[in-house]
C-alpha positions as CSV (number, residue, x, y, z in Angstrom):
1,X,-39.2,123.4,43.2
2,X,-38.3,124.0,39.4
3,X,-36.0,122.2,37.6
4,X,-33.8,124.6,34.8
5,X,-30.8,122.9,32.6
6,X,-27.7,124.3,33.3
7,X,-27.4,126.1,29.6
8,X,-30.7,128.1,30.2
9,X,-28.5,129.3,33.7
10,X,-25.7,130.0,31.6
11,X,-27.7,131.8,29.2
12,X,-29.4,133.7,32.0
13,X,-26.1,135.3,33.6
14,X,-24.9,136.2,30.1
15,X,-28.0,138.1,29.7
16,X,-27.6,139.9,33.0
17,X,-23.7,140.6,32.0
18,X,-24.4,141.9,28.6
19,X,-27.3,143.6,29.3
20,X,-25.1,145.8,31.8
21,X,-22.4,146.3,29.2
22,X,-24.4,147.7,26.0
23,X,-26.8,149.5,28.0
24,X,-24.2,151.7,30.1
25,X,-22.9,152.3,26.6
26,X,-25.6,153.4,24.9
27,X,-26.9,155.6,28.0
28,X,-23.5,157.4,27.9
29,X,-23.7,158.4,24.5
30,X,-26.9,160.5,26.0
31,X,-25.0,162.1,28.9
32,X,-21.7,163.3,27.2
33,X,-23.0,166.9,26.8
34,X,-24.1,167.2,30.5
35,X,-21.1,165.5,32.0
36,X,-18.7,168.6,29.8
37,X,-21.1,171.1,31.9
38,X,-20.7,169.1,35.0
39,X,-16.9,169.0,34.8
40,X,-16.0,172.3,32.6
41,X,-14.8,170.3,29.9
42,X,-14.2,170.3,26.3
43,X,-15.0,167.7,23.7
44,X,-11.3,167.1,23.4
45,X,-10.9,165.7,27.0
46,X,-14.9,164.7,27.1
47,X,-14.0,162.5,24.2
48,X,-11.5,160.1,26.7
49,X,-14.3,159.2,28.7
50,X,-15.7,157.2,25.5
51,X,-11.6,156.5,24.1
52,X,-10.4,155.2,27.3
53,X,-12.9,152.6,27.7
54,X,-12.5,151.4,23.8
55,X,-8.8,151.1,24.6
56,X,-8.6,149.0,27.3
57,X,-11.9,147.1,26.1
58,X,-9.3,146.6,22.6
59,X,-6.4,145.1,24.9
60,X,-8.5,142.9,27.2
61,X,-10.9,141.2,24.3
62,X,-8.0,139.4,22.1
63,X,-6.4,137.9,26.0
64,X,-9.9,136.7,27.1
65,X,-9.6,133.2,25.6
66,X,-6.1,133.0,26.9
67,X,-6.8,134.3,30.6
68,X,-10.1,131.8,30.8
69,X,-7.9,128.6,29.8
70,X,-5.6,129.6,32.7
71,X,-7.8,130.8,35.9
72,X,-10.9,129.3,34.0
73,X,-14.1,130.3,32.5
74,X,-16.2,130.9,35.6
75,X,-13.7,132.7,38.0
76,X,-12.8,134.6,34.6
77,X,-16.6,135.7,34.7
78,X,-16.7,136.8,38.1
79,X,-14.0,138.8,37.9
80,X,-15.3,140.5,34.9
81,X,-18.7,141.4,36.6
82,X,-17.0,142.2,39.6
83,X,-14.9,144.9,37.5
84,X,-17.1,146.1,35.8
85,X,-19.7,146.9,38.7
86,X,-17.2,148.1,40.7
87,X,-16.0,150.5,38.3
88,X,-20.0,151.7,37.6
89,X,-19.5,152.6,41.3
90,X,-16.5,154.7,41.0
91,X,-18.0,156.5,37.6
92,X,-20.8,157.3,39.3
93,X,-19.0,158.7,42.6
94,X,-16.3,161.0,40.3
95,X,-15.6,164.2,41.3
96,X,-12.9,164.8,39.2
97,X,-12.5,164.3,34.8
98,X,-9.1,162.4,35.4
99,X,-11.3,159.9,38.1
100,X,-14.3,159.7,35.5
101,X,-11.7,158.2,32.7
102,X,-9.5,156.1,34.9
103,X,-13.3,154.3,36.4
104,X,-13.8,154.0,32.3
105,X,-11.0,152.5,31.8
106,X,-11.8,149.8,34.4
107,X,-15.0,149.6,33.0
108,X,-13.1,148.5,29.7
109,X,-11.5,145.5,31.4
110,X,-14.3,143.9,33.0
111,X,-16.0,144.8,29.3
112,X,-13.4,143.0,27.5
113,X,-13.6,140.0,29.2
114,X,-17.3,139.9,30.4
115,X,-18.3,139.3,26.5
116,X,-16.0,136.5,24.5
117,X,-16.0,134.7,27.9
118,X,-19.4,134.5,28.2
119,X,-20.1,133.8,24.9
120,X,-17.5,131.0,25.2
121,X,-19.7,129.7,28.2
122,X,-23.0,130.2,26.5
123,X,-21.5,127.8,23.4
124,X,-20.1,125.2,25.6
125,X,-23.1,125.0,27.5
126,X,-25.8,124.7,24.3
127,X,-24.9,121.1,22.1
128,X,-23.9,122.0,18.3
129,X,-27.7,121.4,17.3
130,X,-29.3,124.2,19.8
131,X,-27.0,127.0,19.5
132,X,-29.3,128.6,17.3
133,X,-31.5,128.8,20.6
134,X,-28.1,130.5,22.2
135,X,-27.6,132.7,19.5
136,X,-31.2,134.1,20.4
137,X,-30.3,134.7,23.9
138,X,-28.1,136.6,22.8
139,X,-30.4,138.8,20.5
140,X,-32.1,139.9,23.8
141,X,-29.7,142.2,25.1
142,X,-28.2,143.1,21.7
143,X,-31.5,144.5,20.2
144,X,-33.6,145.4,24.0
145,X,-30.2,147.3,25.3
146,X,-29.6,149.6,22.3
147,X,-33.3,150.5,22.0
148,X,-33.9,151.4,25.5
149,X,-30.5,153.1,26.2
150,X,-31.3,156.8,25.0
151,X,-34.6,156.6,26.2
152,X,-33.5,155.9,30.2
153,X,-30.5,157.4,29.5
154,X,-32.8,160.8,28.9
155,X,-34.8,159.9,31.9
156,X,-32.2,159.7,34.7
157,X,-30.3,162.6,33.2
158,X,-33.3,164.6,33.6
159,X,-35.1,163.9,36.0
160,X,-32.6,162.2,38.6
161,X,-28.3,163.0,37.8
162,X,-26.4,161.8,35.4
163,X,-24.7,159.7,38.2
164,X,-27.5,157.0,38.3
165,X,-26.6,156.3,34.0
166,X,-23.4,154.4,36.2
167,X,-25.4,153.7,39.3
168,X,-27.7,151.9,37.6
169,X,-25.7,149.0,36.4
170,X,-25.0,148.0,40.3
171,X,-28.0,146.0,40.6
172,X,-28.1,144.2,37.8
173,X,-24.2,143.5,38.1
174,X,-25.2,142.3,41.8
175,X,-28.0,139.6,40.5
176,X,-25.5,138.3,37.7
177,X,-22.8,137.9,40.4
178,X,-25.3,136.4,42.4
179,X,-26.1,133.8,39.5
180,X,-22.8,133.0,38.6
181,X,-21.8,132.1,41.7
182,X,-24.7,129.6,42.6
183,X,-25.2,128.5,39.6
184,X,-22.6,128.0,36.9
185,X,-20.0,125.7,37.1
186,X,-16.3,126.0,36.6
187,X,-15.4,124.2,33.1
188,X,-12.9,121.2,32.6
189,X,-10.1,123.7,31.3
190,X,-6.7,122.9,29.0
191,X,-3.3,123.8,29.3
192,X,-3.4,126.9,28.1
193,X,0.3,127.4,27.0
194,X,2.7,130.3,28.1
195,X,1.3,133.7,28.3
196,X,2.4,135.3,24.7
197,X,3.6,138.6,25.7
198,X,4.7,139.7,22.2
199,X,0.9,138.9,21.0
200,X,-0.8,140.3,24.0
201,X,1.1,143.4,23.5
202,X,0.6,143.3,19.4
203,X,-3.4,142.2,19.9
204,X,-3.8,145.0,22.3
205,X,-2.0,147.6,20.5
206,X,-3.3,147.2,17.2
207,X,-6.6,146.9,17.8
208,X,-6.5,149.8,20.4
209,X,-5.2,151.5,17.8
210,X,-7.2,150.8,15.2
211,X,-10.4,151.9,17.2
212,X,-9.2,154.9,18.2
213,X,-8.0,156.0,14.8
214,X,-11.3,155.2,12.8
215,X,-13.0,156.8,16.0
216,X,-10.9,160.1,15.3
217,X,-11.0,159.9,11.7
218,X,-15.2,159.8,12.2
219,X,-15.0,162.7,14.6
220,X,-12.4,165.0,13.3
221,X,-12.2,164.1,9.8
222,X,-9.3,162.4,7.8
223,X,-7.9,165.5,6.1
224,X,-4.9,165.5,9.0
225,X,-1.8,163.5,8.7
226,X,-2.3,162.6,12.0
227,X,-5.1,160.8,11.1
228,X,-3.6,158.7,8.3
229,X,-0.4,158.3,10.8
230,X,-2.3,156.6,13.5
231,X,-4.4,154.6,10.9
232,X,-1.0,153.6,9.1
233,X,0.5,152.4,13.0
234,X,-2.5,150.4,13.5
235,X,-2.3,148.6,10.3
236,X,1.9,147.9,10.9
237,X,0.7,146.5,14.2
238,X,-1.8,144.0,12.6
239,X,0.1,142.8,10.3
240,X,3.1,142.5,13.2
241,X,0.4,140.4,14.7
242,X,-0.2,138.5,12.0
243,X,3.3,137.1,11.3
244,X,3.7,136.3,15.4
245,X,0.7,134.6,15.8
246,X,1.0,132.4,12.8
247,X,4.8,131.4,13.8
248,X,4.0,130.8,17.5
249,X,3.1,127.8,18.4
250,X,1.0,128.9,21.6
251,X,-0.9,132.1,20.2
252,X,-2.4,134.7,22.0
253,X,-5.2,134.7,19.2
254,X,-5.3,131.7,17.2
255,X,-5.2,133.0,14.1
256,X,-5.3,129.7,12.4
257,X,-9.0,129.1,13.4
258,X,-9.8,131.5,10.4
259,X,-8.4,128.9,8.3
260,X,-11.2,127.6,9.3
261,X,-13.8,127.9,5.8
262,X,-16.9,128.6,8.0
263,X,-15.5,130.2,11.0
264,X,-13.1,132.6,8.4
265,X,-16.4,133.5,6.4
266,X,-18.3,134.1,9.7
267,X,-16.2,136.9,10.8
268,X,-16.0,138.5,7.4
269,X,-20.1,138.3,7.4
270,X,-19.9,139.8,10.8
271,X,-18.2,143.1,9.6
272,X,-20.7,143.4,6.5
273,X,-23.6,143.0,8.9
274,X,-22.7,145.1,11.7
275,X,-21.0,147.7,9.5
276,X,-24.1,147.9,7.1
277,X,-26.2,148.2,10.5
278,X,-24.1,150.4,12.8
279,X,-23.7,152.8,10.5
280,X,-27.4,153.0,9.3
281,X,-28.4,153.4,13.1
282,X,-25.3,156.1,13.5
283,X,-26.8,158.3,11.1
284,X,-30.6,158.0,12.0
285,X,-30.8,159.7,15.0
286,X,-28.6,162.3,13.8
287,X,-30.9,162.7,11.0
288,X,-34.1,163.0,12.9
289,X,-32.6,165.5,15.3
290,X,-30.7,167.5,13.4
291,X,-33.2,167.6,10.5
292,X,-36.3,166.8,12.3
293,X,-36.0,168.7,15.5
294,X,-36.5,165.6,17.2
295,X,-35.2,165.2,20.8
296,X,-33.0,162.2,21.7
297,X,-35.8,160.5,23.8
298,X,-37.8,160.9,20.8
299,X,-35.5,159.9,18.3
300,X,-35.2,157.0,20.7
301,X,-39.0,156.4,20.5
302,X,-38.7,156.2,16.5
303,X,-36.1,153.9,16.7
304,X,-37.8,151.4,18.9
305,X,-39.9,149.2,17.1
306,X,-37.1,148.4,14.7
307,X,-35.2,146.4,17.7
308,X,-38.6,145.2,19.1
309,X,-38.9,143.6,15.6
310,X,-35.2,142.4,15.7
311,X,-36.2,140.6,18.7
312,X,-39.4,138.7,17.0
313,X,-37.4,137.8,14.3
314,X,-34.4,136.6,15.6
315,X,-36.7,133.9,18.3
316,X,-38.8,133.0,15.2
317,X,-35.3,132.0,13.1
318,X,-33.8,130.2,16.1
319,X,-36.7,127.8,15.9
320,X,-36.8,127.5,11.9
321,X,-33.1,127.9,11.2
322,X,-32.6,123.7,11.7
323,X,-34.5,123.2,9.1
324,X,-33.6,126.0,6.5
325,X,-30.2,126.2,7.2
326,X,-27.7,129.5,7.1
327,X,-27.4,130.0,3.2
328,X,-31.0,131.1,2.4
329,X,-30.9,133.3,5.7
330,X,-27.9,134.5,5.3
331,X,-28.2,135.4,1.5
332,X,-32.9,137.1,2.4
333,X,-31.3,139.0,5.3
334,X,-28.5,141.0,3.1
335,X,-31.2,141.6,0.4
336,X,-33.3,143.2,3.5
337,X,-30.6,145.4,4.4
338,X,-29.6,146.4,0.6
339,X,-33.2,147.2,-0.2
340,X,-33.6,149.5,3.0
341,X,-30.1,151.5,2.0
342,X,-32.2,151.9,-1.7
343,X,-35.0,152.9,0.5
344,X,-33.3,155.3,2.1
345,X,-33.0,157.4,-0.6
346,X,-36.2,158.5,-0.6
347,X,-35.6,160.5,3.0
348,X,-36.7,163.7,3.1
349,X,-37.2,166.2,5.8
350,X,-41.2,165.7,5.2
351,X,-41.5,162.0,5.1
352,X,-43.9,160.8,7.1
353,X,-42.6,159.2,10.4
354,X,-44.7,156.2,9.8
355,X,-42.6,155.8,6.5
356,X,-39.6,155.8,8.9
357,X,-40.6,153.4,11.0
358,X,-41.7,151.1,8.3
359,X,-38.5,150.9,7.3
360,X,-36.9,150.5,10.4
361,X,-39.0,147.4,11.2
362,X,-38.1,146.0,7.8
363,X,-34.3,146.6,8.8
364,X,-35.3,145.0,12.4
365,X,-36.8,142.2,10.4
366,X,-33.0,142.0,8.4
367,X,-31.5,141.8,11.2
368,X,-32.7,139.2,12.6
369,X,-33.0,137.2,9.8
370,X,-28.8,137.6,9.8
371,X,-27.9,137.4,13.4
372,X,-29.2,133.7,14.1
373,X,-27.4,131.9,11.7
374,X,-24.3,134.3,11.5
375,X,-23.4,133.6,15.0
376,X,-24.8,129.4,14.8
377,X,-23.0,128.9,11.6
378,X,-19.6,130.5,12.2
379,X,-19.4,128.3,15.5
380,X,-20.5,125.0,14.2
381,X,-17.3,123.4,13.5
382,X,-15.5,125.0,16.4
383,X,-14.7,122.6,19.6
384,X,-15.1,123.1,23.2
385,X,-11.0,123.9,24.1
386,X,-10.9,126.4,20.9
387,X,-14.4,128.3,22.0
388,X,-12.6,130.7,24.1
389,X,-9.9,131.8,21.7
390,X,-12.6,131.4,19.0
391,X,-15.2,133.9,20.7
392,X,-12.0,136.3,21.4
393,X,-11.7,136.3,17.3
394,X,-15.4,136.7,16.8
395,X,-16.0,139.6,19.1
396,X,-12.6,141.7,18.0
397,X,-14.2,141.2,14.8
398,X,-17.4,143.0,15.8
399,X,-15.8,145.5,17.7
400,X,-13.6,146.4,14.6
401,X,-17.3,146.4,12.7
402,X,-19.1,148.8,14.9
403,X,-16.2,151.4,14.4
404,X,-15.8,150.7,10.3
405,X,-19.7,151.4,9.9
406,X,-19.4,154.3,12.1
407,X,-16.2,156.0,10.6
408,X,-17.0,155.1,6.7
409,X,-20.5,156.7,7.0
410,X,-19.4,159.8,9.3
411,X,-16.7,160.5,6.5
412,X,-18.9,160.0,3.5
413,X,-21.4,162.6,5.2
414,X,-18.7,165.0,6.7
415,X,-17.0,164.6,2.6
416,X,-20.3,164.7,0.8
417,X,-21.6,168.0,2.9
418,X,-18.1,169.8,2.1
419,X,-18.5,168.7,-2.0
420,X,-22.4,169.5,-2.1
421,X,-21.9,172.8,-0.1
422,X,-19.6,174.2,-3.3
423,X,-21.9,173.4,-5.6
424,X,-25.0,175.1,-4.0
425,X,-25.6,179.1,-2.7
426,X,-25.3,178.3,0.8
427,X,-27.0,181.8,1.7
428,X,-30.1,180.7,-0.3
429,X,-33.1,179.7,2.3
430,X,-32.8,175.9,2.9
431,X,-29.7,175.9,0.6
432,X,-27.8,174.2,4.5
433,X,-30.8,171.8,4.7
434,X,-30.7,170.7,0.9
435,X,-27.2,170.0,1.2
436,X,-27.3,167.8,4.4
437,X,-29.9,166.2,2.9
438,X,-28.1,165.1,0.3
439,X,-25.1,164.1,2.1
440,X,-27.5,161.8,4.4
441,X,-28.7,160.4,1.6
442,X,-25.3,159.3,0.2
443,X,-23.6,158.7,3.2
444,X,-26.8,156.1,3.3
445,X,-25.2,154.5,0.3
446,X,-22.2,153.0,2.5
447,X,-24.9,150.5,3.6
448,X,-25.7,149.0,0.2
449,X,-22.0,148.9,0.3
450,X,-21.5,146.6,3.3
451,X,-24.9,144.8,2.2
452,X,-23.8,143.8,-1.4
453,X,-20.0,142.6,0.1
454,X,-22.0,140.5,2.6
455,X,-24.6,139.1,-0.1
456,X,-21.4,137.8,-2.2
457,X,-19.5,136.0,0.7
458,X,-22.8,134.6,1.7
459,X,-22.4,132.5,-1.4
460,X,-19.2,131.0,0.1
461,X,-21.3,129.7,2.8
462,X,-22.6,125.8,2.9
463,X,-25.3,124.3,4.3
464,X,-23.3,121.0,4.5
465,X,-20.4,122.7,6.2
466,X,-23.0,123.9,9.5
467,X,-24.4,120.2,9.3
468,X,-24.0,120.1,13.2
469,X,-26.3,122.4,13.8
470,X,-28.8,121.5,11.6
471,X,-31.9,119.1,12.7
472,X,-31.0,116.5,11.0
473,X,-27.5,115.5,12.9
474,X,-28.6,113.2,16.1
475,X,-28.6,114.6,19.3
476,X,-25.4,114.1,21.3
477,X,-25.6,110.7,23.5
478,X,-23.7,110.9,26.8
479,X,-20.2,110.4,25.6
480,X,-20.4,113.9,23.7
481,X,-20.2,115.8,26.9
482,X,-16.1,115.4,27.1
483,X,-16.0,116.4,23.8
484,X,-16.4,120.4,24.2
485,X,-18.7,120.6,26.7
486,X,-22.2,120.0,24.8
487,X,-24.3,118.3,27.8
488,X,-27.3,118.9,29.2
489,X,-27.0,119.4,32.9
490,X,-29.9,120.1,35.1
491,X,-29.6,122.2,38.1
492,X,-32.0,122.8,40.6
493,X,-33.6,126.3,41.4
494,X,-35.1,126.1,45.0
């Protein structure tokens, strides 16, 4: 018999979840062109498979906090699994485009509320002073996930059918399930207010909207008005939002926890990071394969060792972070990340790979160095009832990150090609390759950008502010476990 504390089970289950969610998304990205064979269509309607599930995972992320306070954390959980392996089932028994898109959007449901809601439950479950160990739980599946994506993505395409890059998630749905059912425990919830229609609808909206038009603008490019009228919708929605939320006295998203000096800064951090980041890894494999010849499971292969060394660093900073605090972290990380965007000026398309790599390992090592105290310190003054609505805030924010890295470097490569292309004979040999060299190179710039806007509001952040999750604050005595949920239950594992 072995004993486990109840936030190592917690922490366990998220994994599972999470681990389903990024990988079917990254082993997707793999499949795209085969599933336009397999269904005879074009990138326009292909391109819904991938919009679909960003929409409804928009509209179903801001309501997660909301929806856990009412039917509760656990239940909230379940449900989300339960969705989102059920809808792996469906993608992967599609016959028809229109059945492929509405399993998606399904998938985007259970997606939306699988993440904040288990983050919520991870928090809870660590105390204030360990939830640098929960923040590198959650570096497994965010580093692991991305990395081995392409490359199993490329295998079952090949060698099996591109219905097993769905299939696959059904067993590893089944064991989370499976967990969360034995093991977790429903949490002591609040009244969680009326349901705030006008703010589900405004949340949903706007951030649907928002993802989908920097997700078009990356794609198609922004010289159509269409492009700029979407954007402009999505912005009137926000700032629709914005006045609701902040007027209501039962929010859909509570707003007013970005009031919140840490919490506010945390978020900002977390669209310099994961902008600078995203769009540095958007570019890369693009690079190597349309430069480099490189296949995707090869590109995939390059990639690698920069989230294997994510993954060292960001264990190694959850056990040193008490002691160092966020600042210094915070301020050596962005540094890491400005210096590889410098670095990667020096690309060409004879570098050595072992150059590449370096680098990418140095960007892994950035990473990590950010992630730990990003998430540790942006939740340290936030209490057990506001987690939910808290984590629904933070992972809008990152969602809204992924797609700004994305779209600003797509644009500055698609703009720079066009600009370098009139300046150059483009039917001289290797005038095309010069030129897309150069763009890469600029479009590279974008992360220096993200990096030096993250190094600046890193200076806003204060060591005395995360003070509870430092080593020096006592451990929490049993009368802290009403207060937010920071106990430390054991459960047995027969």
């Amino acid at each position: 018999m072995r004993r486990l504390e109840y936030k190592w089970l917690v922490g366990i289950t998220f994994v599972l979840g999470l681990i389903m969610q990024i990988l079917d998304m990254t082993v997707l990205n793999v499949a795209l062109a085969t599933l336009g064979r397999e269904f005879h269509v074009g990138e326009g309607t292909l391109q819904w498979v991938l919009t679909g599930y960003m929409i409804s995972l928009a509209v179903f992320v801001p309501s997660s906090g909301w929806i856990a306070d009412r039917f509760g954390s656990k239940r909230t959980f379940e449900l989300a699994i339960v969705l989102f392996t059920l809808a792996s089932v469906l993608c992967g028994l599609s016959t028809e485009m229109w059945m492929l898109i509405g399993a998606r959007i399904l998938q985007g449901v259970g997606g939306g509320m699988l993440v904040p809601v288990g983050q919520a439950m991870l928090f809870r479950a660590f105390p204030a002073h360990e939830r640098a160990k929960a923040s590198a739980v959650l570096s497994i599946p965010i580093t692991v996930a991305p990395a081995l994506g392409p490359l199993l993505g490329g295998v079952l395409v090949q060698y099996a059918s591109w219905r097993w890059i769905f299939f696959i998630n059904v067993p590893v749905g089944a064991v989370a399930l499976l967990f969360t059912v034995l093991f977790l425990k429903e949490e002591q919830r609040d009244r969680p207010g009326r349901f705030d229609l006008p703010g589900f609808v405004l949340a949903g909206a706007g951030l649907a909207t928002l993802l989908v038009s920097l997700d078009q603008g990356a794609q198609l490019g922004w010289g159509r008005p269409s492009a700029w009228g979407v954007l402009l919708a999505a912005v009137l929605l926000i700032c629709g939002l914005v006045v609701r939320e902040l007027r209501t006295p039962e929010p859909m998203l509570d707003l007013r926890l970005l009031g919140d000096r840490l919490f506010g800064t945390g978020n900002a951090l977390l669209i310099c990071s994961t902008g600078a980041i995203f769009g540095t890894l958007f570019l890369l494999p693009l690079f190597l394969q349309n430069l480099r010849g490189y296949t995707p499971f090869e590109s995939g292969l390059v990639l690698m060792p920069q989230a294997l060394t994510m993954l060292i660093a960001t264990q190694v900073v959850s056990r040193i972070y008490g002691r160092v605090g966020p600042r210094r972290l915070l301020l050596i990380g962005f540094c890491m990340i400005i210096s590889v965007g410098g670095a990667l000026q020096l690309l060409g398309t004879t570098t050595p790979v072992w150059f590449l790599v370096a680098l990418l390992m140095w960007l892994g090592l950035g990473m990590g160095l950010l992630m730990t105290p990003l998430q540790t310190a942006a939740f340290a003054r936030i209490t057990g009832p506001a987690m939910g609505h808290a984590s629904s805030l933070f992972n809008a924010s990152r969602q809204v990150a992924t797609a700004l890295g994305t779209a600003v470097c797509a644009t500055l490569f698609v703009t720079l090609s066009t600009a370098f292309a009139s300046t150059v004979d483009m039917t001289a040999a290797g005038a095309a390759e010069q030129v897309q060299m150069a763009a890469y190179r600029g479009a590279f710039l974008a992360s220096i950008g993200f990096g030096v806007a993250g190094l600046l509001l890193s200076l806003r952040v204060r060591d005395s502010d995360a003070a509870a999750t430092l080593d020096q604050v006592r451990k929490p005595g049993p009368q802290d476990g009403k207060h937010g949920g920071d106990r430390t239950d054991t459960t047995t594992v027969r």
